[in-house]
Structure formats: C-alpha cells, structure tokens
C-alpha positions as a Markdown table, in Angstrom:
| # | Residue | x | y | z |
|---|---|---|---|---|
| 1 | Unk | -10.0 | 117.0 | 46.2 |
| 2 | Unk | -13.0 | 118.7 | 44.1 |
| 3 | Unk | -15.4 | 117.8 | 46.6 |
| 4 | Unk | -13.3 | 119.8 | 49.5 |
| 5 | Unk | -14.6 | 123.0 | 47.7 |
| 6 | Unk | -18.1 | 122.0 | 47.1 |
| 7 | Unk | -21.2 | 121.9 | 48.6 |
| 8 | Unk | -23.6 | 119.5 | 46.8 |
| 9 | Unk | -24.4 | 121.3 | 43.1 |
| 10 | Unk | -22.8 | 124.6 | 44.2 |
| 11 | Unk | -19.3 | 125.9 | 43.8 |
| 12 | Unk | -17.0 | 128.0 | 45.8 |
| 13 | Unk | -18.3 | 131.1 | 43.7 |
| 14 | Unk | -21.8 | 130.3 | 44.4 |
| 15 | Unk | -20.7 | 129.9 | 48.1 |
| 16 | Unk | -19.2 | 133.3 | 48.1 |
| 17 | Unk | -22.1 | 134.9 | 45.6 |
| 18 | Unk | -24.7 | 133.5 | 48.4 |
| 19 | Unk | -22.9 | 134.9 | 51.4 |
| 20 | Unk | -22.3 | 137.9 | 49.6 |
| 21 | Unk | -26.7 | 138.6 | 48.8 |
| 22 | Unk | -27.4 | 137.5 | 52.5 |
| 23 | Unk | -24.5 | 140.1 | 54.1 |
| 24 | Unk | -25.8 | 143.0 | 51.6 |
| 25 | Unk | -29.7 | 142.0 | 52.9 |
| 26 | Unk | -28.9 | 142.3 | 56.1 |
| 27 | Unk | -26.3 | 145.6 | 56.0 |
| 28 | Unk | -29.2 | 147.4 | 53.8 |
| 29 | Unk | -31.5 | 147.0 | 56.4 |
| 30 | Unk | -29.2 | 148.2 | 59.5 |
| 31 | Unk | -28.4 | 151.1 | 57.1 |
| 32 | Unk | -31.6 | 152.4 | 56.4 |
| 33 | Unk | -32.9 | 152.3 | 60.1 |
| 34 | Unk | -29.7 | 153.5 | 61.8 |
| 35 | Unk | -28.8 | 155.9 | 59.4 |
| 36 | Unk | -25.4 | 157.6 | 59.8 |
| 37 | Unk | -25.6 | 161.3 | 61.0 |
| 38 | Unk | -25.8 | 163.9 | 58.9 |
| 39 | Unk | -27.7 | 161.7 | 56.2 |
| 40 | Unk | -31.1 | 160.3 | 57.7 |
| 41 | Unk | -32.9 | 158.1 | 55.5 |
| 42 | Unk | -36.3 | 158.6 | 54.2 |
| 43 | Unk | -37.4 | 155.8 | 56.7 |
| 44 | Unk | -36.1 | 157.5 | 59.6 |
| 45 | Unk | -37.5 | 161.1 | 57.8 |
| 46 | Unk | -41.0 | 159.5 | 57.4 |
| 47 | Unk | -40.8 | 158.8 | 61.3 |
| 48 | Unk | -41.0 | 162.3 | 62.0 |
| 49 | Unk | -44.0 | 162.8 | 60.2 |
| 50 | Unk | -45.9 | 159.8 | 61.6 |
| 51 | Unk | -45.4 | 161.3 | 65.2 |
| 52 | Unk | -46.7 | 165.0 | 63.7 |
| 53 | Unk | -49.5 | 163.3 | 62.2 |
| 54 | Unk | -50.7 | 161.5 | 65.1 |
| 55 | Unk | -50.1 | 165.4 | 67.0 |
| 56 | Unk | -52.3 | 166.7 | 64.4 |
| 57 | Unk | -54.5 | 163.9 | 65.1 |
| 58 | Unk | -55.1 | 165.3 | 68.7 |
| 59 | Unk | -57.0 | 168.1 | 67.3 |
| 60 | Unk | -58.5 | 167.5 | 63.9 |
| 61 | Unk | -62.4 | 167.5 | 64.0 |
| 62 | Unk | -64.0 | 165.3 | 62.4 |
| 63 | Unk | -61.2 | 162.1 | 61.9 |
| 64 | Unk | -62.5 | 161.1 | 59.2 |
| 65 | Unk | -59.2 | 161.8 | 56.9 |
| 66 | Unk | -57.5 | 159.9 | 59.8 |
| 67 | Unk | -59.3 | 156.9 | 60.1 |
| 68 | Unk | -59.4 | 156.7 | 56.0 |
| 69 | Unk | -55.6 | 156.7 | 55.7 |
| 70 | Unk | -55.1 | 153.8 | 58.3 |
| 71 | Unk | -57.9 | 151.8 | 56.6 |
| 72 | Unk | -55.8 | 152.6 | 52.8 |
| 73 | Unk | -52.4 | 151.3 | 54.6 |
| 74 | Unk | -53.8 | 147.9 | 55.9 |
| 75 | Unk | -55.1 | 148.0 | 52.7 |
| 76 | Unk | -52.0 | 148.5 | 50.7 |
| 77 | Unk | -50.3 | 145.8 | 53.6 |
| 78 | Unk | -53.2 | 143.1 | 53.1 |
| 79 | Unk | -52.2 | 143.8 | 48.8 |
| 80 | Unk | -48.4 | 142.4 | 49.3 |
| 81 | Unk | -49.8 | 140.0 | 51.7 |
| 82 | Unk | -51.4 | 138.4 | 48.9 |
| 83 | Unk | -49.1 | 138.9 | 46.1 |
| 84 | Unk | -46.2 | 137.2 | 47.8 |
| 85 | Unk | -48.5 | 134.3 | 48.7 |
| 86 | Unk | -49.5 | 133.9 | 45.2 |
| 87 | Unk | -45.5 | 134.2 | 44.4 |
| 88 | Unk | -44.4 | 131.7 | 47.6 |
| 89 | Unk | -47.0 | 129.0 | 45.8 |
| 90 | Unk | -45.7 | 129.7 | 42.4 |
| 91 | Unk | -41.9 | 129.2 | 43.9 |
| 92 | Unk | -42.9 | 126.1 | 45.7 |
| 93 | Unk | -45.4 | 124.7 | 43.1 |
| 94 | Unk | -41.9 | 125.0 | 40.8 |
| 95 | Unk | -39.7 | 123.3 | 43.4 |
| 96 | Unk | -41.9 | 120.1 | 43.3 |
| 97 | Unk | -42.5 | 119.9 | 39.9 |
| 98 | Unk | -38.6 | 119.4 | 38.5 |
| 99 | Unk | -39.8 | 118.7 | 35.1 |
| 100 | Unk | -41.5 | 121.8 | 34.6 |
| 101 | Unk | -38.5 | 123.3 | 35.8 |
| 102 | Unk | -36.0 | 121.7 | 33.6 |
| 103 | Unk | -37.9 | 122.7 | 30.7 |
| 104 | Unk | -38.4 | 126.0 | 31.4 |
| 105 | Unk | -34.2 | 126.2 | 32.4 |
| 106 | Unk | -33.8 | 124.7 | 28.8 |
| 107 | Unk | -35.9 | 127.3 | 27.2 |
| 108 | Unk | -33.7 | 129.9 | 28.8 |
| 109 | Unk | -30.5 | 128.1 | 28.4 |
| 110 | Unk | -29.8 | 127.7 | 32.1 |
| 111 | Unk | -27.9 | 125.5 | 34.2 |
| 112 | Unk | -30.1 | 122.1 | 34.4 |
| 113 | Unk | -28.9 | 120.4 | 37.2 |
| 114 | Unk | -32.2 | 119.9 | 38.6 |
| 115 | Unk | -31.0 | 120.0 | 42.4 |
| 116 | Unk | -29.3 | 123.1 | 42.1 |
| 117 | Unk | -32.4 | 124.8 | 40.6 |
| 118 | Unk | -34.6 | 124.0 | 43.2 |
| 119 | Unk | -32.2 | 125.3 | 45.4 |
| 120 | Unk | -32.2 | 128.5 | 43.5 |
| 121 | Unk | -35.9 | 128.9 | 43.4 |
| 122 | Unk | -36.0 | 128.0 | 47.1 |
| 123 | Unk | -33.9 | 131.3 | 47.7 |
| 124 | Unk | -36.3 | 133.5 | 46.2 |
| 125 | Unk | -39.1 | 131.5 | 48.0 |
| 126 | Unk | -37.1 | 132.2 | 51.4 |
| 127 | Unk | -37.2 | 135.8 | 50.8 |
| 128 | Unk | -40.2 | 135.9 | 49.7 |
| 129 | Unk | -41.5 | 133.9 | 52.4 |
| 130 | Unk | -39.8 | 136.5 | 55.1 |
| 131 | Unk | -41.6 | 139.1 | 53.4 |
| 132 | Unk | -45.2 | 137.6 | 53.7 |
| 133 | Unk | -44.1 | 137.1 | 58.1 |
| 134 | Unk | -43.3 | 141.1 | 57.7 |
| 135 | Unk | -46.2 | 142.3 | 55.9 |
| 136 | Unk | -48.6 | 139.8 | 58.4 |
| 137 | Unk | -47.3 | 141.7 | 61.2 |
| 138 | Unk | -47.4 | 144.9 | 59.5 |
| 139 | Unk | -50.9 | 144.5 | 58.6 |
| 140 | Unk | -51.5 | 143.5 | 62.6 |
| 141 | Unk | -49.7 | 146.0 | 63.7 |
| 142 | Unk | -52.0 | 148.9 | 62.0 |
| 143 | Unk | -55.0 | 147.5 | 62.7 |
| 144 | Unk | -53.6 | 148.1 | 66.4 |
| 145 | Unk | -52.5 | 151.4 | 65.8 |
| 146 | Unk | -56.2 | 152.1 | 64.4 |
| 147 | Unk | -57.3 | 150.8 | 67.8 |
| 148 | Unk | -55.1 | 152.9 | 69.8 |
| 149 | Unk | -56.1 | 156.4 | 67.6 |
| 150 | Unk | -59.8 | 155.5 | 68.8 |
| 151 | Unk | -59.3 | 155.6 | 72.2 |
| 152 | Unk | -57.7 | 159.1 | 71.9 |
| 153 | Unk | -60.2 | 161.3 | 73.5 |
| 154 | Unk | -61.7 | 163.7 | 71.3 |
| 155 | Unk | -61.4 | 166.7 | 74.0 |
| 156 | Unk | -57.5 | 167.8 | 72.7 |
| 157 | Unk | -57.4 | 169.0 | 77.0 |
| 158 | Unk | -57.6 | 165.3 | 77.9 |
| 159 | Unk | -54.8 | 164.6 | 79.9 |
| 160 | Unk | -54.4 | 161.1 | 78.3 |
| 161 | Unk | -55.1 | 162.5 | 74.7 |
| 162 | Unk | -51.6 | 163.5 | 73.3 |
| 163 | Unk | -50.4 | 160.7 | 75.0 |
| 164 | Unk | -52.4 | 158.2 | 73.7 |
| 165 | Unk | -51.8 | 160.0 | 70.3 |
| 166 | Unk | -47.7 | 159.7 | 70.9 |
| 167 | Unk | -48.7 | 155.5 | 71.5 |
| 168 | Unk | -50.6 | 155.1 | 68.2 |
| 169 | Unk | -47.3 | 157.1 | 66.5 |
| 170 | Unk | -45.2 | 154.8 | 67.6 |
| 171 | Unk | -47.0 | 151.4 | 66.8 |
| 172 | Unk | -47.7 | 153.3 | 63.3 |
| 173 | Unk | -43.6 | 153.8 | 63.2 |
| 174 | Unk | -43.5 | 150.0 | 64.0 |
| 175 | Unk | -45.8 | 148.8 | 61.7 |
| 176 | Unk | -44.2 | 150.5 | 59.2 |
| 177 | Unk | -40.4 | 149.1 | 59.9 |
| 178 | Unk | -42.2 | 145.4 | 59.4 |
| 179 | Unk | -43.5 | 147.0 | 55.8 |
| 180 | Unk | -40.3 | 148.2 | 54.7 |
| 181 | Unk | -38.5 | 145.1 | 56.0 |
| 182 | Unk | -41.1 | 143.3 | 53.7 |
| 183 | Unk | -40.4 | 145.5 | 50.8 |
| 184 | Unk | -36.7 | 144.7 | 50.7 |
| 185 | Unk | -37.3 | 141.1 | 51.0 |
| 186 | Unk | -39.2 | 141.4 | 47.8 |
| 187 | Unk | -36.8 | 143.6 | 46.4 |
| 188 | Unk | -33.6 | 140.7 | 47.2 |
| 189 | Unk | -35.9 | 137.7 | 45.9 |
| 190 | Unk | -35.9 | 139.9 | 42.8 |
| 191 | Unk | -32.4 | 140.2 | 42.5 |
| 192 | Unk | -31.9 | 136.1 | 43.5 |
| 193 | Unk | -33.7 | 135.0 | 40.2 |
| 194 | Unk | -30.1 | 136.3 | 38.9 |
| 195 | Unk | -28.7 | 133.0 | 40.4 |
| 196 | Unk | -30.7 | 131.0 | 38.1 |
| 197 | Unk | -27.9 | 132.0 | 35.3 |
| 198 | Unk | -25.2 | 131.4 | 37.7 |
| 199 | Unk | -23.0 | 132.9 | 41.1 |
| 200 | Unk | -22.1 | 136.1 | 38.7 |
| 201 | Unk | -25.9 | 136.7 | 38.1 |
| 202 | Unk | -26.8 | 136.1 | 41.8 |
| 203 | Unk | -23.7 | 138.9 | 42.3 |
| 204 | Unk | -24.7 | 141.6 | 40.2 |
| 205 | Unk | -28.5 | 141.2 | 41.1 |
| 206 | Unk | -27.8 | 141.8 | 45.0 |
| 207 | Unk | -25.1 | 144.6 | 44.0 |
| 208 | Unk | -28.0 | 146.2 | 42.1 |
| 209 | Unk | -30.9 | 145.8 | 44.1 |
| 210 | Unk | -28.7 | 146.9 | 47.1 |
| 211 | Unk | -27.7 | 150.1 | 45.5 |
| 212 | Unk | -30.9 | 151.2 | 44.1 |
| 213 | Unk | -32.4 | 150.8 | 47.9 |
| 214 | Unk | -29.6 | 152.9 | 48.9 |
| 215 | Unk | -30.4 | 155.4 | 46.3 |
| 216 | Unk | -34.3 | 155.4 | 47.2 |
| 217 | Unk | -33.3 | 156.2 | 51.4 |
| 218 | Unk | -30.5 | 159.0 | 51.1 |
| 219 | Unk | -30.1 | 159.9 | 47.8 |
| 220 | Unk | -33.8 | 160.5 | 46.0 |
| 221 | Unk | -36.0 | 163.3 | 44.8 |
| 222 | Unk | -38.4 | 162.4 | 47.7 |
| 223 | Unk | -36.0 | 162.6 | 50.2 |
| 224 | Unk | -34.8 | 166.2 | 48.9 |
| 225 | Unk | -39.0 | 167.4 | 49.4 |
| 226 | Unk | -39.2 | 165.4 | 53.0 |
| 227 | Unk | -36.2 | 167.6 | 53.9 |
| 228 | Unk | -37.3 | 171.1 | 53.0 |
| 229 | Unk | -38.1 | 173.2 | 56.2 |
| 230 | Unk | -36.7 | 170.7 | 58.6 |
C-alpha cells in the first residue's frame, strides 16, 4: 500500500512541494508579462521606455551612447551565459559523482538517499539549464536588435527611419522578455536547493523566491521612480 503513494525516493509531500515550485514558476512569469490593470509591472514599464529610447534614437547625433548601451547589455547577457554554465557543470559534475555528494549531504545533515539527491540537484540543474536557452537567445536577440538600429537612416526625415527604429524597439522588448525569463529561472534553482533538506524546504524556498519577484515588479522603489510623470 506504501508504494501507491510514492514515486521512487519521493513522497506524496515532495510530490505536492514539486508541483507546487513548477505552478508558482510558471504563474510568476504570466504575472509579470500580463500584468493586471491598474498595476503594470516594471517589465511591462521598462517596455515603454525601450520604444522611447529607440524614438530618441531617430534623432540623436552622434549614436555613440546608443551603440555603447547595446554592446554593455550583450555584455551583461554573454556574463549569465557563463555563470550558469559554470553552475549547469557544477550541478551535473555532482550528479555523477554520488560519493561526493553523499559526503557533502552528511556534512550538512541531509537526507542521504543517494537517488533522491541527484534528483534534487538535477532540479536546480533543469532550471538552471532553461536559463542558459533564455540568456543564449537573449544575447542573439540584441546582437539583432544592434543590427536593426544600424540600418536606421541617419536623416530623422527618412521615411523608413522611425520605422526601422519602432523594429529595433521591439526585438530590444523581446530580447529582454528571454533575459528576465532567464533571471527567474536562476532565481527558482535558488529557491530548489531548499529541497535538499526536504519537501518543506523546497516549499518555503519557491513561496519566497516567488514573493520577492512579486515585490521587485509591482511593489519596489524602482517601480515608484519609472512611474513618476507617466
């Protein structure tokens, strides 16, 4: 009868705790980029500026603040590129070696059921793994939006200029959604280490992460300056 209610090393609450991360992951990001009216997230806030940037774009002479800013976000994109490689290796390097990760489990007094901490690790892996796809594309994506802001004539009274300039906005706006989407998969492996002490850990980490996102879209300082004058 035990074995109804389990699914190889994890229990019902683990089950639950699981379902529980994966439905706040995915309700976090619908949130923040369909915001509910009358409270726009910073996401959707920041949006507005991208397209007046790229308007400002139309007419600033030289470009060269322009074309520095796109070169400091791939920048910044190609940095978490390489962090959450250097975390994915780490994750799987600890999946193969169970030894390593028994010991380190006894150190910390964890569970030591050595399938179900490789099954933990390979959580936080996942995300993090999700998060390297976003930031690749991210990084792709702004290196075509840097492509797209050169071909806007440099004569504002092109026809094609503002135009142009509106198409560079919105791969910008895109390129940005991947980031973000990136960022919270970091955030949510974060809060999955919690599993490692058990379903209650794996709980509270989600709850948390998943609030302080919240807090960081509709209810910071930041937000509160985007919003004066608009």
């Amino acid at each position: 009868m035990q074995t109804a209610y389990h699914l190889g090393p994890f229990g019902p609450s683990d089950l639950l705790a699981l379902a529980l991360t994966l439905a706040l992951w995915l309700a976090i990001g619908y949130l923040v980029e369909n915001p509910p009216k009358g409270r726009v997230s910073v996401s959707k806030l920041m949006e507005r500026y991208r397209h007046d940037w790229m308007a400002e774009f139309v007419t600033r002479q030289p470009r060269i603040f322009d074309a520095t800013m796109i070169d400091n976000l791939r920048q910044s994109v190609a940095f978490f590129v390489s962090a959450a490689m250097i975390a994915i290796g780490g994750g799987i390097a600890m999946i193969g070696n169970p030894a390593m990760l028994l010991a380190i489990a006894r150190d910390l007094t964890l569970p030591t059921e050595t399938a179900g901490l490789q099954l933990r690790v390979a959580l936080v892996v996942a995300f993090l793994a999700n998060a390297l796809l976003k930031f690749i594309w991210a990084h792709r994506l702004f290196g075509y939006c840097a492509i797209l802001m050169a071909a806007v004539p440099n004569d504002p009274a092109h026809p094609e200029a503002r135009h142009r300039a509106a198409q560079a906005a919105d791969i910008n706006i895109t390129a940005a959604k991947s980031f973000n989407r990136g960022l919270r998969s970091i955030y949510f492996a974060l809060g999955s280490l919690g599993w490692m002490v058990g379903p209650l850990g794996l709980t509270l980490g989600a709850v948390v992460i998943s609030l302080t996102l919240i807090r960081r879209d509709f209810a910071s300082t930041s937000r509160q300056v985007m919003l004066r004058r608009m």
